[in-house]
C-alpha positions as CSV (number, residue, x, y, z in Angstrom):
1,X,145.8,-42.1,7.6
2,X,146.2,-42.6,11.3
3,X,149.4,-44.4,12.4
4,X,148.6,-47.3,14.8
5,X,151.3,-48.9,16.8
6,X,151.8,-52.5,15.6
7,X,153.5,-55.7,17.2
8,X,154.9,-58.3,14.6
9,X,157.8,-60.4,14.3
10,X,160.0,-59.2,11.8
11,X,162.5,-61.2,10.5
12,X,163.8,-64.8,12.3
13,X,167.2,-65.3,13.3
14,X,169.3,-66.1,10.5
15,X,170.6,-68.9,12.8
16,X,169.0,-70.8,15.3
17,X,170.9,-70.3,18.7
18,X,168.6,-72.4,20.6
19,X,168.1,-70.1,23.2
20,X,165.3,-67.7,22.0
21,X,165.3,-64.4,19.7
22,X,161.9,-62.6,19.8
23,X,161.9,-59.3,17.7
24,X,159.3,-57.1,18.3
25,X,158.9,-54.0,16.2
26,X,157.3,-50.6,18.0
27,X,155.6,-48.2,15.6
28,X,154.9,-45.5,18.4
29,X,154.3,-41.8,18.1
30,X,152.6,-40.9,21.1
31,X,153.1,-42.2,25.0
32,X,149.2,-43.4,24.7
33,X,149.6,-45.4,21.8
34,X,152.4,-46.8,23.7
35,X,149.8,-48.2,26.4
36,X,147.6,-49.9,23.2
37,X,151.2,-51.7,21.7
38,X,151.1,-53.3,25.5
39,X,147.6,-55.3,24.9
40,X,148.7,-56.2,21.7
41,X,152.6,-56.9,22.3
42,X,152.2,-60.1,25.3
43,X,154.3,-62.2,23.0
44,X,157.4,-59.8,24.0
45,X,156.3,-60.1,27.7
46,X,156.0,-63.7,27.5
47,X,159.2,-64.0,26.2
48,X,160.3,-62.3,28.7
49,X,159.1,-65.1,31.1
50,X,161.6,-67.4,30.0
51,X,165.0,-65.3,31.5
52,X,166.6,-67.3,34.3
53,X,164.8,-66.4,37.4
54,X,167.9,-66.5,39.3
55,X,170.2,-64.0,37.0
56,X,169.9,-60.3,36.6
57,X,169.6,-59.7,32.7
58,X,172.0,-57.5,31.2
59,X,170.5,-54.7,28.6
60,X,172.4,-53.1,25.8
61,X,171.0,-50.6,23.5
62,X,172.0,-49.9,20.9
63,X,172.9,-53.6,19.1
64,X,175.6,-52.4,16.3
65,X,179.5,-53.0,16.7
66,X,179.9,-52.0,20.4
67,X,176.7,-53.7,21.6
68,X,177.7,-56.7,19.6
69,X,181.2,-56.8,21.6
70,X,179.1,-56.2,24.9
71,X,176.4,-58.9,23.9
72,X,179.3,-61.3,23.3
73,X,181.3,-61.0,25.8
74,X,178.5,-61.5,28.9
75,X,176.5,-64.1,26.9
76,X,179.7,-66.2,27.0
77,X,179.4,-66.0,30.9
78,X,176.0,-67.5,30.5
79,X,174.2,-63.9,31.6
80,X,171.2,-63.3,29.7
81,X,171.4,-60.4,27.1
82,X,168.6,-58.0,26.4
83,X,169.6,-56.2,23.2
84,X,167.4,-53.1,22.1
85,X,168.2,-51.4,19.1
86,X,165.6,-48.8,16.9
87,X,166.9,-50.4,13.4
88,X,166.5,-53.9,12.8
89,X,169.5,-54.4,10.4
90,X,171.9,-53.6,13.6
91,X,174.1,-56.6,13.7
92,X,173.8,-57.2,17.2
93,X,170.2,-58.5,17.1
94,X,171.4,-61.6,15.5
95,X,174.1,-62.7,17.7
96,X,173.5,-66.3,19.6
97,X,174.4,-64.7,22.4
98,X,171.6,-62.3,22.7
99,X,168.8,-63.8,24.7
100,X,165.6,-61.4,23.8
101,X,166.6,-58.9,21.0
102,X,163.6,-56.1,20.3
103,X,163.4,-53.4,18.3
104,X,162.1,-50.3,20.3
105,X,160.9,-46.9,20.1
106,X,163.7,-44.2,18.8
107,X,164.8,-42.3,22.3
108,X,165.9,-39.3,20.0
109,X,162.3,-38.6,19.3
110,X,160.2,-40.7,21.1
111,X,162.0,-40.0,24.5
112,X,159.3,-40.8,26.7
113,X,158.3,-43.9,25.2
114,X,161.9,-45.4,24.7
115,X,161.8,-44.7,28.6
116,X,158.5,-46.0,29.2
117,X,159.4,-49.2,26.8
118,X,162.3,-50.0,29.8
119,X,160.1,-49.6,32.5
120,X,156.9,-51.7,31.1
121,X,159.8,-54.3,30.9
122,X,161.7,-54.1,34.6
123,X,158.5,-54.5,36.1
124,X,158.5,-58.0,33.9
125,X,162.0,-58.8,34.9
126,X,162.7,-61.7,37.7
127,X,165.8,-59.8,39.1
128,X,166.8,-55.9,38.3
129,X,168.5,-55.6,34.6
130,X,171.9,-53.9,34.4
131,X,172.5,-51.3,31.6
132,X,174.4,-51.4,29.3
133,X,173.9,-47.9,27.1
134,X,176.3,-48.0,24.3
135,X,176.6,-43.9,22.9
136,X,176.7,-40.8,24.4
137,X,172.8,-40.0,23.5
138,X,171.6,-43.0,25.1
139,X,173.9,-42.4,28.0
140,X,173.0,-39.4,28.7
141,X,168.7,-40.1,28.5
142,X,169.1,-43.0,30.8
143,X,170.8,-40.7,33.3
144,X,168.0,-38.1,33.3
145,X,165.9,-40.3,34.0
146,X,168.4,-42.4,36.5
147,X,166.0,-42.0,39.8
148,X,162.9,-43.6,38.0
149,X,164.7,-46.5,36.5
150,X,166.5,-48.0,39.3
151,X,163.6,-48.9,40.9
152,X,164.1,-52.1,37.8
153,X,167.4,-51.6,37.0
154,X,171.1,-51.3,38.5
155,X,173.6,-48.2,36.5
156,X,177.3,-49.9,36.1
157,X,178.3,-46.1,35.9
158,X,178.5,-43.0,37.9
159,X,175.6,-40.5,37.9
160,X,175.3,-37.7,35.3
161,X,177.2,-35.2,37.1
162,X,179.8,-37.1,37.7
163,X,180.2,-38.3,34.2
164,X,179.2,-34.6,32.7
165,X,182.5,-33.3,34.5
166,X,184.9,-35.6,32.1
167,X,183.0,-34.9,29.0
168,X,182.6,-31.4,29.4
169,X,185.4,-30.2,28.3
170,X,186.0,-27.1,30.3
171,X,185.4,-29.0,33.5
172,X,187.8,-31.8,32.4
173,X,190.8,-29.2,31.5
174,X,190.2,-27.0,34.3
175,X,189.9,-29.8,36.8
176,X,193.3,-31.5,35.2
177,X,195.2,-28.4,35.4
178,X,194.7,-28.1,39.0
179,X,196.1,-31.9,39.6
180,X,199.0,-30.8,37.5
181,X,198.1,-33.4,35.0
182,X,199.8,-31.8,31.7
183,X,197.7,-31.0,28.7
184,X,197.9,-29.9,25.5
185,X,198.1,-25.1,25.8
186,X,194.1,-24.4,25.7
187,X,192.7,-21.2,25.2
188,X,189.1,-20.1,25.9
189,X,187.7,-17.9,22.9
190,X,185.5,-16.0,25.3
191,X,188.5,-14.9,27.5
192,X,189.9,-13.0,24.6
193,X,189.9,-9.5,24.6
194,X,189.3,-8.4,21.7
195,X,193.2,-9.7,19.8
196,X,194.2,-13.8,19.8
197,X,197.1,-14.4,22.0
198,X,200.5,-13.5,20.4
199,X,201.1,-17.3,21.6
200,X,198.5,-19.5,19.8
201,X,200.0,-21.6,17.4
202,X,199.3,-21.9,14.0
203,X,197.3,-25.0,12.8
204,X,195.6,-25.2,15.8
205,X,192.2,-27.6,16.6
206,X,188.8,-25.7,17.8
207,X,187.0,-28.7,19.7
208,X,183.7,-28.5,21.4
209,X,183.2,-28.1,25.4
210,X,180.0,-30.2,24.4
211,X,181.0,-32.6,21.4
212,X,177.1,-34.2,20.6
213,X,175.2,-30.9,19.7
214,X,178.7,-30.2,17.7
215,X,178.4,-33.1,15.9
216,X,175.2,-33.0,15.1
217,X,175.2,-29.5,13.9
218,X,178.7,-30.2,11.7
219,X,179.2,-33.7,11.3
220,X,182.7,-33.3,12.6
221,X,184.0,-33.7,16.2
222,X,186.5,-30.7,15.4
223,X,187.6,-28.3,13.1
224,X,191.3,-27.7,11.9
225,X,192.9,-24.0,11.7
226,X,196.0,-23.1,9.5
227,X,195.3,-19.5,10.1
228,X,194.0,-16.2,11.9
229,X,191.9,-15.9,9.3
230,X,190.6,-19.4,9.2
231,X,190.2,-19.9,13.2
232,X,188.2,-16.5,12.5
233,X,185.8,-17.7,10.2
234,X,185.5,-21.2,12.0
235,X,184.5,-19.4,15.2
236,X,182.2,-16.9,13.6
237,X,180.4,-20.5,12.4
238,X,180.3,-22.4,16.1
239,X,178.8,-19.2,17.8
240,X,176.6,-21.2,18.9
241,X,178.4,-24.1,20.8
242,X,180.9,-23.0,23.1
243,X,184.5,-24.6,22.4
244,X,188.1,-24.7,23.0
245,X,191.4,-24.2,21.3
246,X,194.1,-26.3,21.6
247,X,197.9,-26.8,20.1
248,X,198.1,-29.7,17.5
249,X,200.5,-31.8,19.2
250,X,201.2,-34.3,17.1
251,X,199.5,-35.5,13.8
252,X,200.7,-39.6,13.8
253,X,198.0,-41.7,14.9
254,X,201.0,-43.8,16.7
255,X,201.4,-40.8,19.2
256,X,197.6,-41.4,20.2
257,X,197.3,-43.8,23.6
258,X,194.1,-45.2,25.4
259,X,193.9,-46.2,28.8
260,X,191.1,-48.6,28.8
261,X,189.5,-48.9,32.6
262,X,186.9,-50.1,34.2
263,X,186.7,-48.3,38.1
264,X,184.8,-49.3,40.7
265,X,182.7,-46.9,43.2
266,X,186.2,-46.4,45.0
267,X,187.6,-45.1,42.5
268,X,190.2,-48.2,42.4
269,X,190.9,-49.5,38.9
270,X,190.2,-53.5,38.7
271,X,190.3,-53.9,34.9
272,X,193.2,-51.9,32.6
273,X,194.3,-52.3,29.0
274,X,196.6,-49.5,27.0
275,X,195.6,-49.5,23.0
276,X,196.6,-46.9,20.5
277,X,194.9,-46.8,16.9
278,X,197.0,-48.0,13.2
279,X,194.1,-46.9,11.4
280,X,190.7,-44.3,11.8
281,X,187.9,-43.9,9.8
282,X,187.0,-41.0,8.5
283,X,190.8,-40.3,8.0
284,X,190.4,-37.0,10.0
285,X,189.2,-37.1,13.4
286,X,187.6,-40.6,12.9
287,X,186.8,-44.0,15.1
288,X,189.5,-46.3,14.9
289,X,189.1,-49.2,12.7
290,X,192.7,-50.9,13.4
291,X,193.7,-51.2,16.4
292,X,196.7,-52.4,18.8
293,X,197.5,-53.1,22.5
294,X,200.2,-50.8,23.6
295,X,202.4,-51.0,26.1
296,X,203.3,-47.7,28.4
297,X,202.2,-46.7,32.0
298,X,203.7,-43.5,32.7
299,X,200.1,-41.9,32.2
300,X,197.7,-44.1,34.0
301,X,198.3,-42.7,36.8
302,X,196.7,-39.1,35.3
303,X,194.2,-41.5,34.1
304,X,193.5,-43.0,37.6
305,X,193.7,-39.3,38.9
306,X,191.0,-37.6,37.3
307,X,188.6,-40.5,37.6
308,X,188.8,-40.4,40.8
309,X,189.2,-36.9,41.3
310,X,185.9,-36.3,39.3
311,X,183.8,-39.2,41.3
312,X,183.4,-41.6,38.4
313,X,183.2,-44.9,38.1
314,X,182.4,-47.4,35.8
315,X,184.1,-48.1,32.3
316,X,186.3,-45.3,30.7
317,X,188.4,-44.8,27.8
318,X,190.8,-41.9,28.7
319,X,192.6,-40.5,25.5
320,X,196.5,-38.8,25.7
321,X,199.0,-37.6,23.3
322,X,202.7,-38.7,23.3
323,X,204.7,-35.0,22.8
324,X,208.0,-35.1,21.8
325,X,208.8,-32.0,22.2
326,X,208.7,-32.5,26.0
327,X,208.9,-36.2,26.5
328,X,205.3,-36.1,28.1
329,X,202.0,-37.5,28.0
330,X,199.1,-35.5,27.2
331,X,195.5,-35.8,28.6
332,X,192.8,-35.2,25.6
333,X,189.6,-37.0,26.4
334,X,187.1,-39.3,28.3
335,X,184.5,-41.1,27.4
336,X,182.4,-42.6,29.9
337,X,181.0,-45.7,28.4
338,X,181.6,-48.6,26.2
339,X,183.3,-47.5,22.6
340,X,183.3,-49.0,18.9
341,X,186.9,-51.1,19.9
342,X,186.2,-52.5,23.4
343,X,185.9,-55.9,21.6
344,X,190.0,-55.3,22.2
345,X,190.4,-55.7,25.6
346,X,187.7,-58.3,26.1
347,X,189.7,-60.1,23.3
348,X,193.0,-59.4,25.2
349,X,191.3,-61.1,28.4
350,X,190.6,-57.3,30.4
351,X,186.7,-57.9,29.9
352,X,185.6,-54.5,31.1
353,X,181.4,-55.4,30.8
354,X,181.6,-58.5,33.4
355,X,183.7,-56.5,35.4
356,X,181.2,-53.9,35.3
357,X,178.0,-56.3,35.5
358,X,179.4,-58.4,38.2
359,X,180.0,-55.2,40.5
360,X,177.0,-54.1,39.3
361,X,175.2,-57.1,41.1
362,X,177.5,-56.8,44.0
363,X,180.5,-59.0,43.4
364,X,183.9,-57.8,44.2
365,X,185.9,-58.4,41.6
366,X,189.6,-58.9,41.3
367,X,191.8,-56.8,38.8
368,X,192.1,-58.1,35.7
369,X,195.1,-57.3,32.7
370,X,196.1,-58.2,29.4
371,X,196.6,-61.8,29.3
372,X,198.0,-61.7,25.5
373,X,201.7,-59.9,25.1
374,X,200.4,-58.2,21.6
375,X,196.7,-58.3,20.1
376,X,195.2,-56.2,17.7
377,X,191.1,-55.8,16.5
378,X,190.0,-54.6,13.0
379,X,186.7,-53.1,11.6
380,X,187.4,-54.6,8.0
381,X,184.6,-52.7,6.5
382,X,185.6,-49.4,7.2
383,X,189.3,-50.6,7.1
384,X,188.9,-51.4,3.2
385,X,187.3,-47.7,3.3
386,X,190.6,-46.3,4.5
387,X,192.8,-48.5,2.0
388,X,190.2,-47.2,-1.0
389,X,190.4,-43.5,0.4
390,X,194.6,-43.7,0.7
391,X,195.7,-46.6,-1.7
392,X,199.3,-47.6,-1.7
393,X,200.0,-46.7,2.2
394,X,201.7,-49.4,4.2
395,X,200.8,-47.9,7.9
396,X,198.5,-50.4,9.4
397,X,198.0,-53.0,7.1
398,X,197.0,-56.1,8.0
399,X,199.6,-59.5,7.2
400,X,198.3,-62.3,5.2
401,X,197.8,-64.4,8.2
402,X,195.7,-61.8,9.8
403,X,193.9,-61.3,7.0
404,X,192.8,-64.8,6.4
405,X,192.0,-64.7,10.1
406,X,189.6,-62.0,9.6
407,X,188.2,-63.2,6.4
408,X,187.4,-66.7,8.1
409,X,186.3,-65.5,11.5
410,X,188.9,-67.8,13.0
411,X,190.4,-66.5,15.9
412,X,193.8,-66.1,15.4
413,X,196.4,-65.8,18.9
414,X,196.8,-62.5,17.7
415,X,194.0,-60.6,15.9
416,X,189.9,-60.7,15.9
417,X,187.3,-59.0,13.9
418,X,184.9,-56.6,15.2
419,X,181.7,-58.5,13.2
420,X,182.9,-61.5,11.4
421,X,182.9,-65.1,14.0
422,X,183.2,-68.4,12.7
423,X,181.2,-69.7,16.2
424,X,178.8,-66.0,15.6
425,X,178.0,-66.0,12.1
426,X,174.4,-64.4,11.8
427,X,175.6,-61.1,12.6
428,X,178.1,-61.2,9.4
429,X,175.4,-62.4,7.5
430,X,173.1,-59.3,8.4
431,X,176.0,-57.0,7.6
432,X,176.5,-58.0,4.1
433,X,172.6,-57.8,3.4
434,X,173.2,-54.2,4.9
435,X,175.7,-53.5,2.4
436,X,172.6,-53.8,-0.3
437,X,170.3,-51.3,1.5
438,X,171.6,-47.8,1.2
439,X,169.7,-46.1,3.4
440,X,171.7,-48.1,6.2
441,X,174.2,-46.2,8.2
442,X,175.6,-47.9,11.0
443,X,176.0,-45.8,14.0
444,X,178.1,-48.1,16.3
């Protein structure tokens, strides 16, 4: 049988915000069928209607953890949130904060419709929408199609060049090395000739120069090897991605630092927050799940540096490495967008989205920093994952007062959860009925 496209609402807010959550579910295979969900989908259009003529709507996609944090944190400014996600359980779709929340058309592989599903909606909204793309994939497919779209909308971030040169990791290394920004000792497998280097250290990490194809190929964002042999084998398996190898500099999460930035077109940083991860999930080369503000600026400068030096601005989290062995700080990454934690700084008082929304629109803002001495955020459900996985550990455990904190959704002075909000509750609610659908798998 035929598979028509079909407009119905789904299920109703679990709580009524009073300010208006349409969901609209898009069953389209085919750009034309597309056109035919249109005549039959005016409810979503004339809900639409209803956005303050005088704002520009912000739009986040996807709605799990991070767009949650994102929804929250400009809907408390009173900016209307647009929240697109592909699965209806995403917990983001029930916030309070969310003005229109829609289920639309997977971009992965319905590309053209996802794209067309954005458009068909600018030309409906009273002032240009500001994205807000929350992973790498939808980053990267609102980029390529970056000239099109801002004829509705306005990017809070750099173009893909720009932003391909920090997460390619050739470019970033190459281009960090000649700013004498230290790194960890890389080595390129393809410069070999024909023997490893009598200096490559043994375990040593084989990362991707690319790390989404890696990941979806092996479900890992690295690979660990403890020996010739093993780094042998592991590159005869990634022949097909091209990667790096790199020293293990240190194995305690503690060591682990993120400069948390939001960088305006200048290259000047107006928002800033340091936080380091207690706790990751998976154990090895996971998101982290507990996490602290951290004090420390002898890197963000380096941080600042290759921003800038690469032409990017927007929101960033730039990853280094404490190494002991030579008292220095150690660039590893940057991602260039919003991450599973940014709920941290927003919590802390650095709120990294309105910074980016209100340059977006054309404010200047001022800089912003922490305006709490210590803070921390928690993912409790895939915190109680790490605790099952490694039972008896101290590291990062959560006191009792934190704990209730998180258990009640109070915020406490010192700690918030990533989900759970006494004032927020629907989205908590739709993560426990999550819990009792397997299939789920929450991709934050």
């Amino acid at each position: 049988m035929r598979e028509e496209p079909v407009c119905h609402q789904i299920v109703p807010p679990l709580f009524c915000s009073g300010r208006g959550v349409f969901y609209c579910f898009l069953n389209v295979k085919e750009l034309e069928k597309l056109r035919d969900f249109f005549i039959q989908g005016q409810e979503l259009w004339n809900h639409l209607k209803t956005l303050p003529q005088d704002q520009h709507p912000t739009v986040v996609f996807n709605a799990h953890i991070t767009g949650l944090a994102i929804s929250r944190a400009l809907g408390k400014e009173d900016i209307p949130v647009i929240a697109l996600d592909r699965d209806g359980r995403a917990v983001g779709l029930q916030s309070k904060y969310v003005h229109t929340a829609a289920l639309c058309p997977n971009p992965f592989t319905e590309e053209a419709a996802f794209i067309e599903l954005l458009m068909e909606m600018g030309r409906r909204l009273p002032k240009k929408g500001v994205l807000f793309p929350c992973n790498d994939e939808w980053v990267l497919l609102v980029s390529k199609y970056r000239s099109t779209l801002e004829d509705y909308y306005l990017f809070p971030f750099a173009e893909w060049d720009n932003v391909e040169s920090l997460l390619n990791k050739r470019k970033l290394y190459k281009k960090a090395a000649s700013l004498n920004i230290p790194i960890p000792a890389t080595w390129y497998p393809e410069e070999f000739e024909g023997n490893y280097p009598e200096d490559l250290p043994f375990p040593c990490i084989v990362k991707p120069v690319e790390q989404r194809s890696f990941y979806e190929a092996f479900q890992t964002k690295a690979f660990v090897a403890d020996s010739e042999d093993e780094l042998k084998r592991i590159l005869h398996s990634v022949t097909e991605h091209e990667v790096v190898i790199q020293d293990i500099i240190s194995n305690s999460l503690s060591d682990f630092y993120s400069l948390c930035t939001y960088t305006d077109i200048h290259g000047e940083i107006k928002g800033q927050f340091i936080g380091r991860k207690l706790e990751q999930y998976p154990l090895n080369f996971g998101t982290g799940c507990l996490v602290e503000s951290a004090e420390g600026d002898r890197f963000v400068p380096h941080g600042a540096e290759i921003l800038k030096a690469q032409g990017y601005y927007g929101i960033a989290e730039t990853e280094f490495v404490y190494d002991k062995r030579d008292d220095t700080y150690k660039l590893l990454d940057v991602n260039t967008r919003v991450w599973k934690w940014i709920g941290l700084p927003i919590f802390s008082g650095v709120n990294l989205p309105l910074l980016a929304y209100k340059e977006a629109i054309g404010f200047k803002e001022e800089p912003q920093y922490p305006a709490l001495s210590y803070s921390k955020w928690v993912y409790f459900d895939d915190y109680l994952k790490v605790k099952q996985e490694r039972p008896g550990t101290y590291h990062g455990h959560l006191s009792d007062e934190e704990l209730a904190a998180v258990l009640s959704g109070e915020t406490s002075p010192q700690i918030i959860e990533a989900v759970n909000s006494s004032e927020d509750p629907a989205p908590s609610v739709q993560q426990v009925k999550n819990k009792f659908n397997q299939g789920y798998v929450c991709p934050c």
